[in-house]
Backbone as ProteinMPNN parsed JSONL, in Angstrom:
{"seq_chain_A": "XXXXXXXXXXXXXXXXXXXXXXXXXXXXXXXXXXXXXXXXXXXXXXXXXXXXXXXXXXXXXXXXXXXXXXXXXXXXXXXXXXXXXXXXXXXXXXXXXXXXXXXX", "coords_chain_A": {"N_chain_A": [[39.542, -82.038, 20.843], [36.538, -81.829, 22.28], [33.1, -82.376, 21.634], [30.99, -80.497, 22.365], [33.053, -78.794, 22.149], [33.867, -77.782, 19.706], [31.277, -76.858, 18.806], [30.729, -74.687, 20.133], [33.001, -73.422, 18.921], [31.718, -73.685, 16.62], [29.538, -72.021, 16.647], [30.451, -69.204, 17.444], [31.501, -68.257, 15.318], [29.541, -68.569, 13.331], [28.203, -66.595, 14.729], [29.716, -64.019, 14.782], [30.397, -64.033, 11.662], [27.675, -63.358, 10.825], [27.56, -60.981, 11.49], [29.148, -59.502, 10.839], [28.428, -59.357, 8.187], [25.897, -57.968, 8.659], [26.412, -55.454, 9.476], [27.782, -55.322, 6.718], [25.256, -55.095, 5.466], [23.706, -53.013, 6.568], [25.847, -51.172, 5.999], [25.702, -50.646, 3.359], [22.92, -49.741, 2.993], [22.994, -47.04, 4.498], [24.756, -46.12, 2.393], [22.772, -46.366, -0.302], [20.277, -44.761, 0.794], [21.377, -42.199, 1.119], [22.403, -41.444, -1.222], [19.377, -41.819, -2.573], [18.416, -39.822, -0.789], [20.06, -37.585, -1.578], [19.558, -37.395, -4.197], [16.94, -36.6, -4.163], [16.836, -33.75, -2.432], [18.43, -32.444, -4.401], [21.33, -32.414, -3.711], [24.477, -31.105, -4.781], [26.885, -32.408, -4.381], [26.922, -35.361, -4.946], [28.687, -37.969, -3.633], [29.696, -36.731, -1.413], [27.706, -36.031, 0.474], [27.056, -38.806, 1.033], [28.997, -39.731, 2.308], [28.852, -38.002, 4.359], [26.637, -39.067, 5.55], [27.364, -41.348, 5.812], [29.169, -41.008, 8.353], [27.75, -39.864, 10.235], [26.203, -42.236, 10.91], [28.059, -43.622, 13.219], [27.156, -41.969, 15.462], [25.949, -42.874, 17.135], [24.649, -46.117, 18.627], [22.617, -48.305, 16.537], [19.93, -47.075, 14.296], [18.746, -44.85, 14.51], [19.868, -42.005, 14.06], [21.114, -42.309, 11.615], [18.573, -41.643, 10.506], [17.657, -39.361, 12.077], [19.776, -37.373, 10.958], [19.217, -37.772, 7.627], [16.182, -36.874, 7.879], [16.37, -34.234, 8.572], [17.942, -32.65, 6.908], [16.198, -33.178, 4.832], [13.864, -31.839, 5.436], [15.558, -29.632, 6.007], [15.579, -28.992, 3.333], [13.235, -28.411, 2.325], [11.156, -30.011, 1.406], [8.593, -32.275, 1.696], [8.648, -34.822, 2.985], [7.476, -37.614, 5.241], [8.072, -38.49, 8.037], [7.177, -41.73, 8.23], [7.368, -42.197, 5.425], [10.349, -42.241, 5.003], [11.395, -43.782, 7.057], [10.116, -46.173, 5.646], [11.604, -46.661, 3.471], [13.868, -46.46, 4.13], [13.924, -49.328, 5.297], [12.793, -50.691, 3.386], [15.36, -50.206, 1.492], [17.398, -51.604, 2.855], [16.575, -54.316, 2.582], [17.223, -54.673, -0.114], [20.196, -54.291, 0.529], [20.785, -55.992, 2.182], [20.842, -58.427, 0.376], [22.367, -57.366, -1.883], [24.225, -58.008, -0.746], [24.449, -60.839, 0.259], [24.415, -62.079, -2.523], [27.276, -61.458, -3.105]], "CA_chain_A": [[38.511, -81.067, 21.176], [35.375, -82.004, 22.545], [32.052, -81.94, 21.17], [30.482, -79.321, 22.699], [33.945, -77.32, 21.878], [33.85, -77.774, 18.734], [29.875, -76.682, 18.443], [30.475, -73.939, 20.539], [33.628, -72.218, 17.949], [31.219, -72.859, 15.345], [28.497, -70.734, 17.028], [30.759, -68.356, 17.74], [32.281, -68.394, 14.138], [28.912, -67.678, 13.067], [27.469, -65.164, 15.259], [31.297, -63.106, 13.92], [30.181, -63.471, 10.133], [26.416, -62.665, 10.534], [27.36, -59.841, 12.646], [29.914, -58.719, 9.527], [26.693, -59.235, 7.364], [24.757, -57.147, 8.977], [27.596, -54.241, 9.052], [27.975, -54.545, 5.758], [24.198, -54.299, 4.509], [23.678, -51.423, 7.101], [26.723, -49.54, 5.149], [25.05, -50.617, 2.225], [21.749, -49.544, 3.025], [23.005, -46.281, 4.479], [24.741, -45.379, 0.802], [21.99, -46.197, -1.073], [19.765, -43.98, 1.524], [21.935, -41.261, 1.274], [21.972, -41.417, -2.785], [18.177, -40.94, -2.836], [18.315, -37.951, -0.185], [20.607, -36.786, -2.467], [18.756, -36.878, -5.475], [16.042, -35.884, -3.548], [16.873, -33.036, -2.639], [19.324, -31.779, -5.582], [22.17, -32.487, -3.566], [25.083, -31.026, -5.873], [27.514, -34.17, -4.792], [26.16, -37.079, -3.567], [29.647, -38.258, -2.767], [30.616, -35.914, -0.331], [26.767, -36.557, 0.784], [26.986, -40.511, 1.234], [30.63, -39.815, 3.527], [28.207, -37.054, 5.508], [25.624, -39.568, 5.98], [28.341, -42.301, 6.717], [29.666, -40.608, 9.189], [26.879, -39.928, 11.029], [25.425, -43.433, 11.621], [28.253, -43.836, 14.133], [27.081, -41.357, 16.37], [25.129, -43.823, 18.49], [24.149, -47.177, 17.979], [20.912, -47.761, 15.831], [19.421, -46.428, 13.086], [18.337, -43.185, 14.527], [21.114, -41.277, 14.114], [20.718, -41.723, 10.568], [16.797, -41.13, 10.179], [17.669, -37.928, 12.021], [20.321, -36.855, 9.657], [18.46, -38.008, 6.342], [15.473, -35.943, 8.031], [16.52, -32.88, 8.628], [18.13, -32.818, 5.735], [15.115, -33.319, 4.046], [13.357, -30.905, 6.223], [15.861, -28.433, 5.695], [15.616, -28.473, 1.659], [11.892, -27.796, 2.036], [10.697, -30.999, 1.056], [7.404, -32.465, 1.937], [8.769, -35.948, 3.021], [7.337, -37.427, 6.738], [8.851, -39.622, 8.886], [6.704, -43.05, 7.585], [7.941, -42.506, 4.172], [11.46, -42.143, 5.885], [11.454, -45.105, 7.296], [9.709, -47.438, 5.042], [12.204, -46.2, 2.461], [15.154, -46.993, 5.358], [13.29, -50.793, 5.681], [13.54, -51.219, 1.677], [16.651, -50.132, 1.279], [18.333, -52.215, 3.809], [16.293, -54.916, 2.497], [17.982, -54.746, -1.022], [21.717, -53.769, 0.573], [20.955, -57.699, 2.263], [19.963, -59.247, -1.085], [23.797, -57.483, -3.077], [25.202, -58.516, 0.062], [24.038, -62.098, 0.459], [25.094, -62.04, -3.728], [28.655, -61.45, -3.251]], "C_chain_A": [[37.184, -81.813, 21.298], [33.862, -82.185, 21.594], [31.38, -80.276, 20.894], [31.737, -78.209, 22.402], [33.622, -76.673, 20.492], [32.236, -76.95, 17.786], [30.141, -75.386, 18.932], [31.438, -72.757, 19.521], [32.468, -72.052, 16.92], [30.027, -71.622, 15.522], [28.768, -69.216, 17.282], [31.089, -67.713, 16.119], [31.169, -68.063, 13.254], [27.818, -66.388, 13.266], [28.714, -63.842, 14.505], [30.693, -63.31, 12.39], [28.756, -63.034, 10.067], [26.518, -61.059, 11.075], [28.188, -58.658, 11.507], [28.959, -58.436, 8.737], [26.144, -58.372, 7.149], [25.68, -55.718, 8.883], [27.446, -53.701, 7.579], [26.433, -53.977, 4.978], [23.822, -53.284, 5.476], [24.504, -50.357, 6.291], [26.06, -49.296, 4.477], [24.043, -49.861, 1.463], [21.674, -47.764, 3.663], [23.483, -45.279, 3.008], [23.827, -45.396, 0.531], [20.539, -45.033, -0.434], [20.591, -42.5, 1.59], [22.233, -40.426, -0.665], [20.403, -40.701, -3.331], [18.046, -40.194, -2.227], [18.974, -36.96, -1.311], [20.252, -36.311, -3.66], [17.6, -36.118, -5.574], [15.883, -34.43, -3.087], [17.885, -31.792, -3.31], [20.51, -31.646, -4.986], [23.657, -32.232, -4.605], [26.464, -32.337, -5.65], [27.525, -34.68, -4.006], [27.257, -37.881, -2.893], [30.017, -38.008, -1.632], [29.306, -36.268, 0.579], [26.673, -37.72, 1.326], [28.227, -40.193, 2.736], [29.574, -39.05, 4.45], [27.315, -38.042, 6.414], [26.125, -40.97, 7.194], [28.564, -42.375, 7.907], [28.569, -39.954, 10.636], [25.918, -40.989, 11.853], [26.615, -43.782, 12.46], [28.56, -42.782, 15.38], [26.502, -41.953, 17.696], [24.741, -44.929, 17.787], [22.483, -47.133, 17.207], [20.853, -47.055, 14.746], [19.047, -45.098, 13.439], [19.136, -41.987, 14.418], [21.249, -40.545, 12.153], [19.851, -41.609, 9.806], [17.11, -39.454, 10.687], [18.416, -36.887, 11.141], [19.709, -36.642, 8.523], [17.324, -36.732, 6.369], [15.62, -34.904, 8.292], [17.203, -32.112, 7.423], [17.137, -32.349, 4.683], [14.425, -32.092, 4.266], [13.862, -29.449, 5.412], [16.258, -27.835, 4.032], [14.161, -28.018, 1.157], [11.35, -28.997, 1.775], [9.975, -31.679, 2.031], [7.808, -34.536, 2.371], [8.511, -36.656, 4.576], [7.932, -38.695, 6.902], [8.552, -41.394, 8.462], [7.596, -43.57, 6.744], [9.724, -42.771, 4.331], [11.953, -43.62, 5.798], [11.289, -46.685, 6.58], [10.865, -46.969, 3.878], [13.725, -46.715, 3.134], [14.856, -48.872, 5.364], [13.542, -51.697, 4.095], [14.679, -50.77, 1.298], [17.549, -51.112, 1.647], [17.732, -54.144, 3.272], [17.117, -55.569, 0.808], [19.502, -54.825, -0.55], [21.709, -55.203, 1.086], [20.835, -58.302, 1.392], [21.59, -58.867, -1.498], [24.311, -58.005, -1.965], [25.462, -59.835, 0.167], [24.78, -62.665, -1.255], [26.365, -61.927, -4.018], [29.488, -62.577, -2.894]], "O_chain_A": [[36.792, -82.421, 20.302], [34.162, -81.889, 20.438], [31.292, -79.435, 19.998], [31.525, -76.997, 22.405], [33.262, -75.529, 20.213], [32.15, -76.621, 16.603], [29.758, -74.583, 18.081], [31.033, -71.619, 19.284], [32.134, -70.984, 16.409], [29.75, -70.67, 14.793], [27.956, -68.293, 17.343], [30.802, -66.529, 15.942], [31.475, -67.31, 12.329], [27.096, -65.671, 12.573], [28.339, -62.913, 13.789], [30.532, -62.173, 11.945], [28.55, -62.236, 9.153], [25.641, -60.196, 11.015], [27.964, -57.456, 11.366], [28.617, -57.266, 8.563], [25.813, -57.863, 6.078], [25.376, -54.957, 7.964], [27.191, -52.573, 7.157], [26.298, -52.99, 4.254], [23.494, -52.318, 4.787], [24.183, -49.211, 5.979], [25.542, -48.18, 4.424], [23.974, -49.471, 0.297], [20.64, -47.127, 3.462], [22.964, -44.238, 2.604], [23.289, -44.366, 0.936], [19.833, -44.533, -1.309], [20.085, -41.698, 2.375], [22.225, -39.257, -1.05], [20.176, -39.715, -4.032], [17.398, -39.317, -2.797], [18.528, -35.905, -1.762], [20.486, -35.202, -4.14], [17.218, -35.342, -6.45], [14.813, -33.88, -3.343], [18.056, -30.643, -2.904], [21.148, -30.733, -5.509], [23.969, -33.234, -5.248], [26.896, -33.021, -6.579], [27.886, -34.686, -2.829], [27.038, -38.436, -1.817], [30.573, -38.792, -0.862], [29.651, -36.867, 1.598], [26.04, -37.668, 2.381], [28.065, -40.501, 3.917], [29.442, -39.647, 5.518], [27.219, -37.951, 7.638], [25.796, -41.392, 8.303], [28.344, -43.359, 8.613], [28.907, -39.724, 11.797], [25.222, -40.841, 12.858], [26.244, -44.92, 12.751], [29.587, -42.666, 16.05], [26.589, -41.599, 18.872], [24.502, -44.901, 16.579], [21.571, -46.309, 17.285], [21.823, -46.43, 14.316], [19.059, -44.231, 12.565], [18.683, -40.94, 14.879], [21.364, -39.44, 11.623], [20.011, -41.479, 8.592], [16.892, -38.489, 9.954], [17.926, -35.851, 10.693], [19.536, -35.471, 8.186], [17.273, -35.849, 5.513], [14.522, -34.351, 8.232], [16.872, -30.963, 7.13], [17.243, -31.404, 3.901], [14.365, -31.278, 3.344], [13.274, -28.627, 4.709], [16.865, -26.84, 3.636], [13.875, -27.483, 0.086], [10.353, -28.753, 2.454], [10.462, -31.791, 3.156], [7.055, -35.388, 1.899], [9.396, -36.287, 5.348], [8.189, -39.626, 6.139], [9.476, -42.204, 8.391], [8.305, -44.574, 6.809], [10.218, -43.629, 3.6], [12.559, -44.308, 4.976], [11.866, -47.76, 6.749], [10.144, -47.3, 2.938], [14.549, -47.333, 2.46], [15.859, -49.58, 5.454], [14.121, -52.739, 3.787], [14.918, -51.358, 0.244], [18.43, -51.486, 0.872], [18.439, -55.1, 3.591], [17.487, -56.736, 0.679], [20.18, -55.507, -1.318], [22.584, -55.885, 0.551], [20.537, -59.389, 1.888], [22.313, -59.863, -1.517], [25.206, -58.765, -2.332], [26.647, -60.168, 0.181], [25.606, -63.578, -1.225], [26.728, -62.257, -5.147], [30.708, -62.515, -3.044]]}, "name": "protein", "num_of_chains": 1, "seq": "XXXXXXXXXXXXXXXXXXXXXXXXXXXXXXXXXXXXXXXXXXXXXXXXXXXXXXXXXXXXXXXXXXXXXXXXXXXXXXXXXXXXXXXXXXXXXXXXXXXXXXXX"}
């Protein structure tokens, strides 16, 4: 095998595990985002909650899918929470779910 072959599996070899990476601290980062909605707004079980939330980030690629979930959500428990806080709360989350992830 070549040089350049050999350079090119490994690039490939790790674009495939960063790309797992990132999968998993997105799950990550959607549980733990779906935990504090839940506590947030008195969700009676956050289990069944976390699978709702799950299941909604593959409605479309991206994160918006489950900012709109989380928020309406929110919305619809009465709660005083705006889109910023949302987000920056989506940005630290995901920022910790890379940190246990990177730890395993």
């Amino acid at each position: 095998m070549s040089g350049f072959d050999e350079r090119k599996k490994a690039q490939e070899a790790k674009f495939a595990h960063d790309a797992q990476l990132r999968f998993k601290a997105e799950s990550r980062r959607n549980k733990l985002l779906a935990l504090w909605v839940a506590d947030l707004v008195g969700h009676t079980d956050p289990d069944a909650y976390v699978a709702e939330v799950i299941a909604a980030d593959f409605e479309e690629a991206g994160d918006e899918d489950v900012f709109r979930k989380v928020s309406a959500d929110i919305s619809a428990a009465g709660k005083n929470v705006g889109e910023a806080e949302i987000r920056e709360k989506m940005a630290e989350l995901l920022a910790m779910a890379q940190e246990q992830v990177l730890a395993e």
